[in-house]
C-alpha positions as CSV (number, residue, x, y, z in Angstrom):
1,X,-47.0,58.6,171.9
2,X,-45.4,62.2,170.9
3,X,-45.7,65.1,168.8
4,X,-43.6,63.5,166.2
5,X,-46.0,60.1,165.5
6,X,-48.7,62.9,164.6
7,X,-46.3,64.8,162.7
8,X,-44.9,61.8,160.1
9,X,-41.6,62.1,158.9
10,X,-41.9,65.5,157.0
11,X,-44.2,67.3,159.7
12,X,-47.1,69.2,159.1
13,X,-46.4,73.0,156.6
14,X,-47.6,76.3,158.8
15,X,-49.7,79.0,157.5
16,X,-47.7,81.8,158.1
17,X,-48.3,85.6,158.5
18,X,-45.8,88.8,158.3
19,X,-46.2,90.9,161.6
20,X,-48.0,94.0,158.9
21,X,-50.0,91.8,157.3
22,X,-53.7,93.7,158.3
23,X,-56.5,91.7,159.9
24,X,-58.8,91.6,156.6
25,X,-56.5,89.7,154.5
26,X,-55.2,87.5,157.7
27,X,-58.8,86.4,158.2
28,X,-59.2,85.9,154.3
29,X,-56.4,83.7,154.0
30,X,-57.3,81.9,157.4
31,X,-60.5,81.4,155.9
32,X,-59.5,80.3,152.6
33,X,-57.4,77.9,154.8
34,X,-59.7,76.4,156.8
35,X,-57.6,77.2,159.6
36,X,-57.9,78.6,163.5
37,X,-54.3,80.1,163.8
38,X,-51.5,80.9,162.1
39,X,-47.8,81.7,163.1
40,X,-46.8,85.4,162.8
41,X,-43.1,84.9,161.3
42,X,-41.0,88.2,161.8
43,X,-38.3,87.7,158.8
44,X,-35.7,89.0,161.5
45,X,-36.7,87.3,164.3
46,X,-38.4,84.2,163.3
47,X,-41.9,83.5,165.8
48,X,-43.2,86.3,166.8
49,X,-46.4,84.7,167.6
50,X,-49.5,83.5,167.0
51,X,-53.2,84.9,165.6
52,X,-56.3,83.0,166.1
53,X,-59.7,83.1,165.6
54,X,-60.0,84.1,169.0
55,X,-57.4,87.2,169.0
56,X,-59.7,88.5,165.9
57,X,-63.0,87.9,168.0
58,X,-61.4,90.2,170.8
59,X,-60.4,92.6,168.5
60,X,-64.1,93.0,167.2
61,X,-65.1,93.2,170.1
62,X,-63.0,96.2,171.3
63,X,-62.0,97.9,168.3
64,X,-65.3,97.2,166.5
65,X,-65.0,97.2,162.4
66,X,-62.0,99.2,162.7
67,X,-60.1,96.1,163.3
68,X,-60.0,95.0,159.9
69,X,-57.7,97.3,159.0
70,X,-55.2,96.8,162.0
71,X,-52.0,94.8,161.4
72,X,-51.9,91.8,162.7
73,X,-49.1,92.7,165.4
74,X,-51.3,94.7,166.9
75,X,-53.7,92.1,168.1
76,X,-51.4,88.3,167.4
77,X,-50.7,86.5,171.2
78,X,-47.2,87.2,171.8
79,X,-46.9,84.6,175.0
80,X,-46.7,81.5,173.0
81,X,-46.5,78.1,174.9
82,X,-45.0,75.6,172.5
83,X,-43.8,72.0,172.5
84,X,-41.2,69.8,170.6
85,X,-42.1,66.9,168.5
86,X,-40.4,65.1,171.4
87,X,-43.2,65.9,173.7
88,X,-46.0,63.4,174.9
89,X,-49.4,63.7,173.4
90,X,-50.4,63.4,177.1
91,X,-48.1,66.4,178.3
92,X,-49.4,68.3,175.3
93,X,-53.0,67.9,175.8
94,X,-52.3,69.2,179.8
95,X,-50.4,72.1,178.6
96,X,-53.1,73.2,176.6
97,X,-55.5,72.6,179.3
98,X,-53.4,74.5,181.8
99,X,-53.1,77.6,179.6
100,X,-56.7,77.3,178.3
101,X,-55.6,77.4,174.4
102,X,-56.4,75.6,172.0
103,X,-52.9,75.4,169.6
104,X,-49.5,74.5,170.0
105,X,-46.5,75.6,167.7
106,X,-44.0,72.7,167.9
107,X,-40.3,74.0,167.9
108,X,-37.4,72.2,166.8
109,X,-33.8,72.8,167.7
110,X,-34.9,75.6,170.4
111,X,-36.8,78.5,168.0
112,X,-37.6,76.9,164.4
113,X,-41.1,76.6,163.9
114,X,-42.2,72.7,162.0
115,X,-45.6,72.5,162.9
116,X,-48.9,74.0,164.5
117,X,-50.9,71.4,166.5
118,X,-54.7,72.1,168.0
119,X,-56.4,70.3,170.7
120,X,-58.6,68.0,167.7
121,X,-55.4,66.9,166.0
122,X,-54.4,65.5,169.7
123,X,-57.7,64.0,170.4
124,X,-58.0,62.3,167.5
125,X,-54.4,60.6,166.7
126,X,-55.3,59.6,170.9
127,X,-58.8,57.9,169.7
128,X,-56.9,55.9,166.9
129,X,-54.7,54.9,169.1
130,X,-57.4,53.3,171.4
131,X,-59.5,52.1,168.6
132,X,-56.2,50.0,167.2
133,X,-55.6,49.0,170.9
134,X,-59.5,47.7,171.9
């Protein structure tokens, strides 16, 4: 199986944040989401990275509540490790393990950005999998 059999033919939309957007609405429209990450989109450069749950936990904890009014660019993970919709579900689950994270942006065509996966979304299209197999 790949990326692309959990991704369907029209792929999955991205919540997506400007680099300035600050931390208090970010979290807000994370929230409002239901979501863990979103992509940071800079309208010149395309991915610029990504902000998670996490990156706003660290910030708490070493900026205190003055992180809520910091942009997002000052706290989004700028190494991003990504995949293509080509890529196994195996070989993404590893990566993620390898890199301890817990999302992957899936790029198409080298840099455009068609889908965020997390570790759950991998675990469960592999458990339907082995449930239609057993």
């Amino acid at each position: 199986m790949q990326i692309a059999d959990l991704l369907g033919p029209k792929g999955i939309g991205v919540i997506a944040l400007l680099p300035d957007t600050d931390i208090s609405n970010a979290a807000l429209l994370m929230s409002d989401q239901g979501i863990g990450v979103a992509a940071v989109i800079d309208p010149e450069d395309g991915l610029a990275g990504i902000l998670s749950e996490r990156d706003i936990m660290r910030g708490l904890a070493e900026f205190g509540a003055d992180v809520v009014t910091m942009r997002v660019d000052q706290l989004m993970t700028r190494k991003l490790v990504s995949c293509t919709p080509e890529t196994d579900i195996e070989d993404a689950i590893q990566l993620m393990h390898d890199h301890n994270i817990r999302h992957l942006p899936v790029l198409e065509d080298g840099d455009e950005l068609i889908a965020m996966v997390s570790m759950r979304d991998l675990i469960d299209i592999q458990a339907q999998a082995y449930r239609k197999a057993g």
